[in-house]
C-alpha positions in Angstrom: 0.0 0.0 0.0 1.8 3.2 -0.9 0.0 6.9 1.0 1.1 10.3 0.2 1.3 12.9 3.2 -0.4 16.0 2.2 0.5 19.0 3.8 -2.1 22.3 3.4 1.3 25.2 3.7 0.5 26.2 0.5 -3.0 26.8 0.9 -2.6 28.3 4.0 0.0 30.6 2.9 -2.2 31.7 0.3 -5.2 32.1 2.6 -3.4 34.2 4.9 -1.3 35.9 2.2 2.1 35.2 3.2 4.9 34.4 1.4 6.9 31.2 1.7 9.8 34.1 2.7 8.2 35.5 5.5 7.2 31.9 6.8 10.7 31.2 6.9 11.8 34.3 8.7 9.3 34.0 11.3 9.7 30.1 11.9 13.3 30.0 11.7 13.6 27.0 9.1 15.1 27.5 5.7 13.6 29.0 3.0 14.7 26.0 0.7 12.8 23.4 3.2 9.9 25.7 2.9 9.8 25.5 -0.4 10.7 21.7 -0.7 7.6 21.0 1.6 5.2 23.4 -0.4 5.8 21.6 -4.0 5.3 18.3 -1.8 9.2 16.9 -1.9 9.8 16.2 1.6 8.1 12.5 1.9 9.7 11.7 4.8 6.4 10.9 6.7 4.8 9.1 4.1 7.7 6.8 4.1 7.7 6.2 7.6 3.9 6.1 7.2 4.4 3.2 5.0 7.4 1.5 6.7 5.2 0.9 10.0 2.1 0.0 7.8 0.5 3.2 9.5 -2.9 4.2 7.6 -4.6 6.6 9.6 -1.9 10.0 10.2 -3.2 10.0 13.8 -0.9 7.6 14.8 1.8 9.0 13.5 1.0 13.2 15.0 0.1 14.6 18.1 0.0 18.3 18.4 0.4 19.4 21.8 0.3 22.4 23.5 3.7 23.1 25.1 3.2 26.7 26.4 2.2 26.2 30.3 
């Protein structure tokens, strides 16, 4: 079974009309890893998706809130 991670940044970024630029200023991570993630080239959690025969994305991510 083979599942592709989607992730929404461009749409968002869009929506909220910022560039992939100022993402990257204000999160702190490369511009070029922005970019890879928007055009949909960083697979890395697909493939560990797929390794561990994951199929629902749940498993895989939490999102916590870490400010207490």
């Amino acid at each position: 079974m083979s599942y592709q991670v989607k992730l929404k940044v461009k749409e968002i970024l869009e929506e909220r009309k910022i560039t992939q630029k100022k993402l990257a200023e204000v999160s702190g991570i490369r511009e070029s890893t922005i970019s890879d993630i928007v055009r949909g080239a960083r697979t890395v959690l697909s493939k560990i998706a797929e390794a561990l025969e994951i199929t629902d994305i749940r498993e895989l991510i939490d999102f916590e809130n870490t400010s207490k």
